[in-house]
N, C-alpha and C positions, 0 to 999 in steps of 0.2 A: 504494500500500500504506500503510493507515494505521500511525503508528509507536507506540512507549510510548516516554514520556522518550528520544527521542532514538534506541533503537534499532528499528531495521526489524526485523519479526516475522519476515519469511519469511528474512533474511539471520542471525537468530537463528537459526533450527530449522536453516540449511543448516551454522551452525557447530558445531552437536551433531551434525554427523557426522564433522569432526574429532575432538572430544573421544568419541566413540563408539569410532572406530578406536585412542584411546589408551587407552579404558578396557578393550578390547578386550585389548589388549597387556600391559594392567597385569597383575601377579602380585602381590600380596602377600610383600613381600618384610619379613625379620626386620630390627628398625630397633634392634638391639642389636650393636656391635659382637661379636667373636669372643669376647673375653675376658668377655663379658656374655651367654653364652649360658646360663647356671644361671640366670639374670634373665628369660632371655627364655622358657623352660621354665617356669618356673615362671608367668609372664603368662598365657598359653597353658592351662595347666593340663591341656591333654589334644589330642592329634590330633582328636579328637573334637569339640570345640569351635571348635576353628580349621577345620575342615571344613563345621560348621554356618555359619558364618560368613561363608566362603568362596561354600558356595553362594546365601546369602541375597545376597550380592553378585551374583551370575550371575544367579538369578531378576528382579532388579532391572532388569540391564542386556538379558535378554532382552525383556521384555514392554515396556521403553523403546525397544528397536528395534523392536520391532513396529509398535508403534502411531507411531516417527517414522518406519517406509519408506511407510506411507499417502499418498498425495499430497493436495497443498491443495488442493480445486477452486474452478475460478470462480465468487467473488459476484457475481451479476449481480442488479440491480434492475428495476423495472418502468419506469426512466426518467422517472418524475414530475417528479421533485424538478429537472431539469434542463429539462424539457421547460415548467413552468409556472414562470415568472421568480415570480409570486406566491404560489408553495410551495404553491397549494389542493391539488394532490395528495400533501402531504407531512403528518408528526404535527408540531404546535407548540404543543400542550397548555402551556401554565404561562406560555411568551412572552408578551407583549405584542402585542395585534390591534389594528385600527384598528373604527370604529362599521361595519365590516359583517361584519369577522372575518378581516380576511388579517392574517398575521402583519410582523410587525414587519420588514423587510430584514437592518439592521441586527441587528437580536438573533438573527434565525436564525440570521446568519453567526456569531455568536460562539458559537452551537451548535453549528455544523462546523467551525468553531476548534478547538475545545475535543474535537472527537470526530478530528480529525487529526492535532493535537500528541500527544494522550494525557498531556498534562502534569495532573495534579491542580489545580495551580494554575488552569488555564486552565477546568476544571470550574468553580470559583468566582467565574467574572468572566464567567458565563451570563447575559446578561440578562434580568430576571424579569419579568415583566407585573401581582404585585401586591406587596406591600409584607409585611416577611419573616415581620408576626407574623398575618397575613393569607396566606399564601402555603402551597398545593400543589406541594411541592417534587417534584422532576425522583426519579423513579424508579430510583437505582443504575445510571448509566449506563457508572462504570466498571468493571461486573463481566464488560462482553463482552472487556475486557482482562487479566480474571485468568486464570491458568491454574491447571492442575489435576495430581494428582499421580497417576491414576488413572484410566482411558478414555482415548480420543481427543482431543484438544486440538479447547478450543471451536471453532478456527480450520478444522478439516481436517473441518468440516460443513457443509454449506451444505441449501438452503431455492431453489428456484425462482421467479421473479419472480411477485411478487403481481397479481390483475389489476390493467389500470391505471388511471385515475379515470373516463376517457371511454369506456370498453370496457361491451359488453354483458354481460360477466360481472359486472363489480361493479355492475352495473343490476343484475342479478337478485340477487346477494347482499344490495342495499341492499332490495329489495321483498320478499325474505322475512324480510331484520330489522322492517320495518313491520309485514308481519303477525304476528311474532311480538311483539311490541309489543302490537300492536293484542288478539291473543287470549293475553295473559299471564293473566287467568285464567280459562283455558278449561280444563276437566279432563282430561287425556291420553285418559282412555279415551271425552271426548265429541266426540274431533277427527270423526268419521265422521259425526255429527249435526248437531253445534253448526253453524249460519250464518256466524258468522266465521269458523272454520276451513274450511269448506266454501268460501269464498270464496280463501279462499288458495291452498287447494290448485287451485282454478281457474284463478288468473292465474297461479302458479307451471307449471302443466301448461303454459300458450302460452308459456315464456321459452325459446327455444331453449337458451340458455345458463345455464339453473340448472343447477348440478351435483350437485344434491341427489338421494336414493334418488327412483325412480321405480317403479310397477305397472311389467308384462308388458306391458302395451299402450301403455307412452309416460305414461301419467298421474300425476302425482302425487295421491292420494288420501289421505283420512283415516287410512289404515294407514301409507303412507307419510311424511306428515308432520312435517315439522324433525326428522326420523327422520335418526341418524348415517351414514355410510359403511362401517363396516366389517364383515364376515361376523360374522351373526349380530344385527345392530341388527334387523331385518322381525322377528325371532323372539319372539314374547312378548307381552307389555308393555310400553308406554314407555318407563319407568322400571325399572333395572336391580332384581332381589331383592337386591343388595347394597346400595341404598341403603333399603330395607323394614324386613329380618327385624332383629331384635335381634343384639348380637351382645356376646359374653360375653367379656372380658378379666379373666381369674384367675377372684377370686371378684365385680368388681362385672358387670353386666349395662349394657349401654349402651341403653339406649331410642332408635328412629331419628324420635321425634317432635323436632319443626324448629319452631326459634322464626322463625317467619315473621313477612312483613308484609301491613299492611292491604291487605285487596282493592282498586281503583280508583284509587289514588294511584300517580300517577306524574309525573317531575321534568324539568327542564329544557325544557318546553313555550311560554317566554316567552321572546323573544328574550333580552332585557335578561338575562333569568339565564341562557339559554344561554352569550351572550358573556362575563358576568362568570366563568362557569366554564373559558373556554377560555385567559382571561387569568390563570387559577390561584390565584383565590379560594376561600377554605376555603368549604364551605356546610355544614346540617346535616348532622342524621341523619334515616335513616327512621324511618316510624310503623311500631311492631312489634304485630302482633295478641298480643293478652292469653294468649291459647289457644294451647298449644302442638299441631301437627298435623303427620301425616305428607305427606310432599312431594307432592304432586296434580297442578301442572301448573305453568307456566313462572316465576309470583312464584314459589313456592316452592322451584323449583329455582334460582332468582336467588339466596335469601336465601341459602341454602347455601354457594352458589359466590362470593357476600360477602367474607365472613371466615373459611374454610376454612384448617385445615392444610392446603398442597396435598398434601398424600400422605396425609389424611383418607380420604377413600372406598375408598382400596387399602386401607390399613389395617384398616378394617369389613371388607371384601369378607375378605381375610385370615382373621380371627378368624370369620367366619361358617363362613368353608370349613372350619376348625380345628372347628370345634363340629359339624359336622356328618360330621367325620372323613374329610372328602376323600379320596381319595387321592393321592398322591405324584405327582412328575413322575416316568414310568419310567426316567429315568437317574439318580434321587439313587442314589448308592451305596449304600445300608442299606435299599431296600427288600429284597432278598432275602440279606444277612445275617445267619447263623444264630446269631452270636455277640453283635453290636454292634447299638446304635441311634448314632443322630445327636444332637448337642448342639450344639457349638459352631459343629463343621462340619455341613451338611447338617440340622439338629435344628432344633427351636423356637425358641432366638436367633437361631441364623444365618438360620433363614428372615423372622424380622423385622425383620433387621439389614439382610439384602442388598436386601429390598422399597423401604427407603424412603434405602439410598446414595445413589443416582442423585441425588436430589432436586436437590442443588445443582449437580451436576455437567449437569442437563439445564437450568436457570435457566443456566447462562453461556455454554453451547451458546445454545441462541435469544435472551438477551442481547446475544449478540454480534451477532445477525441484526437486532434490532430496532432498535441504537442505528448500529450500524456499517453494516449496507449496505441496508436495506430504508425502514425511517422511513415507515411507511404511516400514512395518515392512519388516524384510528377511524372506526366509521361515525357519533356522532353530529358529526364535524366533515364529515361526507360528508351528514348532514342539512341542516345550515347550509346548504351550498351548495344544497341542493334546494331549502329553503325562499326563497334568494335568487333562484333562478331562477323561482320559481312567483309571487312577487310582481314579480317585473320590477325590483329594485336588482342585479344582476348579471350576466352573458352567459356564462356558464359551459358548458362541452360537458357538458354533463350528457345522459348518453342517454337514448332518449324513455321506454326500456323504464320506467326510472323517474321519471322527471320525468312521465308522461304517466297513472303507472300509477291503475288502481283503488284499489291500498293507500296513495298520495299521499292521493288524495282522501277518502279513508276516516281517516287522520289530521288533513288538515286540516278535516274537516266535526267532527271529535270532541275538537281544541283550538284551533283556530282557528289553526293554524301548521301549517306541513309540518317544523319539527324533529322529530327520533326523539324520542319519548317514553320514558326512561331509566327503568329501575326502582331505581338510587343516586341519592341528591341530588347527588353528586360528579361524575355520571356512569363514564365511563372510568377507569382509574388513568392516573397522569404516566409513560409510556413508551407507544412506539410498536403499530402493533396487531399487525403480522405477525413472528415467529410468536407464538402464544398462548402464555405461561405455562404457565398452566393445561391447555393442551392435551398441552404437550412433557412437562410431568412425568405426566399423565396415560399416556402411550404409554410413557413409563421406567418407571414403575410395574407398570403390567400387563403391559409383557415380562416384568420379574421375578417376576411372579406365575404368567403363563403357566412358567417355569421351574421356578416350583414345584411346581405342581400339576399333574393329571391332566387337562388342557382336554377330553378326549373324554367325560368321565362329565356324565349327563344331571341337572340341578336338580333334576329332580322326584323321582329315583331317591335323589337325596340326603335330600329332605325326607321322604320317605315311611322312610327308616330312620330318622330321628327327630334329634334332637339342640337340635331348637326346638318350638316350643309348636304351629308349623305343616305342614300334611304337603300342602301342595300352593304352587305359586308364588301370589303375592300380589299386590292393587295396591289403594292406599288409597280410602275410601270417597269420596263425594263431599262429604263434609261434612272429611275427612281425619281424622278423630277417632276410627274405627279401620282393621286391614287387613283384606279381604274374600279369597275364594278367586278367580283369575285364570280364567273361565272358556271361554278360547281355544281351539281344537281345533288350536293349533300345541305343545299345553305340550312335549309329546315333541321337539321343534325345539331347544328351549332346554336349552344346554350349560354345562359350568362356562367354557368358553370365547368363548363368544357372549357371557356374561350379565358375562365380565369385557372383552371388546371395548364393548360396549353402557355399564356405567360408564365408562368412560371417556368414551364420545360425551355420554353423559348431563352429565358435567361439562363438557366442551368447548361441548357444545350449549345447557349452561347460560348459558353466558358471554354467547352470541348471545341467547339470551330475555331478559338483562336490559340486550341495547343495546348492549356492549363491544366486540364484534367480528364480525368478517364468518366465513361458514362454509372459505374457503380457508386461515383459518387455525386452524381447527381441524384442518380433514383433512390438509394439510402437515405442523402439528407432532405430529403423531399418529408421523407415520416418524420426524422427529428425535429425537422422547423413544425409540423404537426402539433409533433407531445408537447412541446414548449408552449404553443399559442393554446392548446386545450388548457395547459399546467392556468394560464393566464386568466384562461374566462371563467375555470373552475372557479381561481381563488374570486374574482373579483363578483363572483355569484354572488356573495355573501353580502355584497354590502349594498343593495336597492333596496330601496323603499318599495319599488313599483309590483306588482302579481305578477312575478316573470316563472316562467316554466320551464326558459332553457332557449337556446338555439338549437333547432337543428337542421343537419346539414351532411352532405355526404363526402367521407373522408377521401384521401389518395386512392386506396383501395378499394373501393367500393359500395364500401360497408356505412353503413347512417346512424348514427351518434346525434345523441341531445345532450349536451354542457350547461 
């Protein structure tokens, strides 16, 4: 069990249940002797007060029991990091490598130094691989040690072992990173024509162990395509209408055109600059196109998913559904209220307040997964290793699925290396790949929105009453410089519930088009951002005044849950 400063976590939360049983007991008792009871009357000011009081204490101490009779489950890992003495199945971004890329012994250990004591100090005596005014410092690794005063404690979530380096899974997840690489800018709606996607979806269809959406018949096709997991992703177009239509905050209007970047450019293709980046040297910036356009296919959805707020795309999705006057989730309380609306509780602020809560609170949930028990390599340091195996300075168990594959040979015929070709100069960020960021707040976000809103009402139904300039689903042109009418014979498929599962995949799947991460950690932290936002609405049940009975709403999987 890793500790902070000295004390053990799990022997912490077991001694909050002493202090539980006492606080249990406590009574508020008058801290005025007898002769100071005119004193003590008058503190008080009223039965009334001291009751409010009284019970804001109990609401406290209930939803603190709650959330500490959960049990901690076991972090299990995929066993890399033990199983390969030279950490190649592990993240060592910023460390110091040797000229083929293993990391440093030495300095990793002082990595898991530093992530076992939980001393801070011990943070800063990491050893770095470039020099400090030159240096890609380590990504917030003590935040998988903060806690939280509000949900489930990062600690009582966990995350299933990532596949492992030599496994046919991360074979197939590194080959559909290549092809999405390879076809970054291919136009979502030419996946069914275009040669390179057509080629993808080919070799992806023979990988027993993709775990990507597939046709009725086994194959992966162009409909299919780097297409997300969750109900509702097949339904549409690619790209979610929330990341499309305009969307209106008060009186300015937000345009969804995207300062993108140049077509063709893509980075860390040279060893020499692969290595210098895994040793945590700053590099530039992108080249950004002049033209501002709407998002078309995987640069574009890269640039986005850059430098995002991450609770950006909820936020749009939000105010779209707002402007097009969505309706309600059927359990806010004031939908059928003949007297009252909603404000603070259940209204406009609270609905843009409680959207974007989570945010931090799902960042130290998978925080905690990425620094603390999982440490998965990224996939361009999973390129490395492909490309050392294809030249012969290596002996790596690199499976054939991709060591052998079509989309190897297709990167190295079109840079002369088998490293991923990156759509950041930086590549990766400095933190581990599993679980995804971006993925977990993604899945915290749109539980809270599915909470909000009506998920059974159809897009189209919405557009056609009006509220925006366009009365049918949309997807950008091929030039992206404007939006066209989506002419699919699925439009009636597509739900305010699909089209907000589907952003989400959109950003998660974003991640993966620009090279950062493999697809299991999107789909994983899709449930974590989940638990966390349920953890949220759980606790905050407790404190309405209003006849509430719950949200409900239907999860990643399926399945339908009332909070």
């Amino acid at each position: 069990m890793k500790t902070h400063r000295g004390i053990d976590r799990r022997r912490f939360l077991e001694g909050v249940g002493g202090a539980a049983v006492a606080l249990g007991a406590f009574r508020p008792a008058r801290v005025f002797a007898s002769q100071d009871e005119a004193d003590f009357a008058a503190h008080e000011r009223s039965k009334a007060g001291f009751a409010r009081k009284r019970r804001s204490l109990e609401l406290r101490q209930e939803a603190a029991m709650e959330e500490f009779r959960l049990p901690i489950p076991e972090h299990r890992n995929n066993g890399d990091e033990l199983l390969y003495s030279n950490r190649i199945g592990s993240f060592s971004k910023g460390l110091p490598h040797d000229a083929l890329g293993e990391v440093n012994p030495d300095a990793y250990q002082s990595l898991l130094d530093a992530l076992s004591s939980g001393d801070p100090a011990d943070f800063e005596r990491i050893a770095m691989g470039a020099p400090l005014d030159q240096r890609n410092k380590l990504v917030d690794p003590q935040a998988g040690l903060a806690f939280d005063m509000q949900g489930t404690d990062s600690h009582q979530l966990a995350l299933p072992p990532a596949p492992a380096f030599s496994s046919r899974e991360e074979a197939a997840e590194m080959v559909e990173d290549y092809w999405m690489a390879l076809a970054r800018d291919v136009h979502f709606s030419d996946y069914a024509t275009n040669s390179i996607a057509l080629a993808a979806a080919s070799e992806l269809s023979s990988l027993p162990e993709f775990r990507g959406p597939r046709a009725s018949n086994g194959s992966v096709t162009g409909r299919t395509l780097f297409r997300g997991p969750t109900p509702g992703d097949l339904a549409g177009p690619y790209l979610s209408q929330f990341l499309l239509l305009p969307a209106q905050l008060g009186t300015e209007t937000i345009d969804s055109r995207q300062q993108t970047t140049v077509r063709g450019v893509d980075y860390m293709t040279e060893f020499g600059n692969w290595l210098a980046v895994q040793n945590g040297f700053l590099q530039g910036s992108n080249q950004f196109d002049e033209t501002r356009r709407y998002i078309r296919n995987g640069r574009d959805l890269s640039a986005f998913v850059h430098i995002d707020a991450l609770f950006q795309a909820y936020l749009l999705a939000a105010l779209v559904l707002w402007q097009l006057n969505a309706p309600l989730n059927p359990g806010n309380p004031y939908g059928s209220s003949a007297t009252q609306t909603g404000f603070g509780t259940f209204g406009p602020p609270f609905l843009l307040t409680i959207l974007v809560e989570g945010c931090t609170r799902a960042l130290k949930s998978v925080w905690y997964q990425k620094w603390f028990v999982h440490r998965r390599l990224r996939p361009e340091a999973f390129g490395g290793a492909v490309h050392n195996v294809k030249i012969g300075s290596a002996d790596y168990p690199i499976h054939a699925d991709v060591r052998d594959s079509h989309a190897a040979y297709e990167v190295g015929r079109r840079y002369g290396t088998y490293l991923l070709p990156m759509a950041f100069p930086e590549g990766c960020p400095v933190h581990p790949s599993y679980g995804a960021g971006h993925a977990t707040v993604a899945g915290c976000c749109v539980t809270m929105l599915k909470a909000l809103f009506d998920g059974s009402v159809k897009i189209a139904d919405l557009l056609r009453d009006g509220g925006t300039e366009h009365r049918a689903p949309v997807v950008a042109s091929s030039d992206g410089l404007s939006l066209i009418p989506y002419d699919g014979d699925d439009i009636d498929s597509m739900t305010v519930e699909g089209e907000l599962n589907k952003v989400a995949s959109n950003i998660g799947m974003g991640r993966n088009h620009a090279g950062v991460h493999w697809r299991s950690d999107e789909v994983q932290s899709f449930t974590l951002g989940e638990q966390v936002a349920i953890s949220i609405l759980r606790d905050q049940k407790h404190c309405y005044n209003e006849a509430f009975e719950g949200f409900t709403f239907t999860k990643f999987d399926g399945t339908t849950i009332t909070v």
